[in-house]
C-alpha positions in Angstrom: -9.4 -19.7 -51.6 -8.3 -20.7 -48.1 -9.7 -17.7 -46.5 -13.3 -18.0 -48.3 -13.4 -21.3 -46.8 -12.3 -19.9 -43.0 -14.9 -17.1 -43.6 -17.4 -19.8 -45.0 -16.9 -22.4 -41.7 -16.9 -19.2 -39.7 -20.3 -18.0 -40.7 -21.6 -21.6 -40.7 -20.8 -21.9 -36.8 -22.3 -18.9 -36.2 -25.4 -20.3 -37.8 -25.5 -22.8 -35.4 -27.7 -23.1 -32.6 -26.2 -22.0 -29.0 -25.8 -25.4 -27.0 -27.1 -24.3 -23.2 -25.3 -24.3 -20.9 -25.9 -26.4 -17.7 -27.0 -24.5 -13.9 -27.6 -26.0 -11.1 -31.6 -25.8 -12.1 -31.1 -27.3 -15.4 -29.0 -30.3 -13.8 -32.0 -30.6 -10.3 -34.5 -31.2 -13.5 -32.1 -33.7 -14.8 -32.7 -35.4 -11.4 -29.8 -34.7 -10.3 -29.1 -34.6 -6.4 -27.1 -32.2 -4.4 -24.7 -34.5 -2.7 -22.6 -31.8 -1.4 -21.2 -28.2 -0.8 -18.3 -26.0 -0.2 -17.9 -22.0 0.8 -14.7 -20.9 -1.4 -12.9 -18.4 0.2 -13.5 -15.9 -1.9 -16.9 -16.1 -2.2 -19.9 -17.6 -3.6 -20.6 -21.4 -2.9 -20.0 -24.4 -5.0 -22.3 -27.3 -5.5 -21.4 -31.0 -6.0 -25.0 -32.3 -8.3 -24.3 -36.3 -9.0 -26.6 -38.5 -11.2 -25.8 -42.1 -11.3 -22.0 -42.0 -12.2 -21.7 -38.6 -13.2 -21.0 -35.8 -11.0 -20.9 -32.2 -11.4 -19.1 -29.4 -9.5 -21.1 -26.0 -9.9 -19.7 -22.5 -8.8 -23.2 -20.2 -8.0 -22.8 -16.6 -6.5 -24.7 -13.6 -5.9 -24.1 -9.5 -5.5 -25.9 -6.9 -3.5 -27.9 -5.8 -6.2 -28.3 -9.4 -7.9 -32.2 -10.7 -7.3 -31.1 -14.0 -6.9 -28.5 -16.4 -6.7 -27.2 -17.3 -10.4 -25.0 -20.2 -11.3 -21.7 -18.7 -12.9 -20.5 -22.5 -14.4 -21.2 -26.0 -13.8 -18.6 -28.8 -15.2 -18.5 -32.5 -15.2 -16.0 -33.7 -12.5 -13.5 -36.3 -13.8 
């Protein structure tokens, strides 16, 4: 019985819909403002994106055969 019910709960959250995840396009939309930047060492860039009290640090990099610059995560800063 208990693993029906895993298998039932399983299948239900795969029924669900995919929540989006935020980018640094999704968040400028928001109205959010770049308010800073940093060049990690080992590539890429990350972008500070703040909005009244929240802020958000977003990691965005590229390769030589990417067409553009993509946002690889974006997470609230706390």
């Amino acid at each position: 019985m208990k693993r029906a019910i895993s298998v039932a709960v399983g299948f239900a959250a795969l029924a669900m819909p995919a929540v989006a995840a935020d980018t640094v396009q999704s968040l400028l939309a928001q109205e959010f403002t770049v308010v800073g930047t940093t060049a990690p060492r080992g590539g890429g860039g990350g972008v500070y994106l703040q909005k009244k009290e929240k802020l958000y640090f977003c990691f965005v990099s590229e390769t030589p055969n990417s067409p553009a610059v993509t946002t690889r995560y974006c997470k609230p800063v706390q």
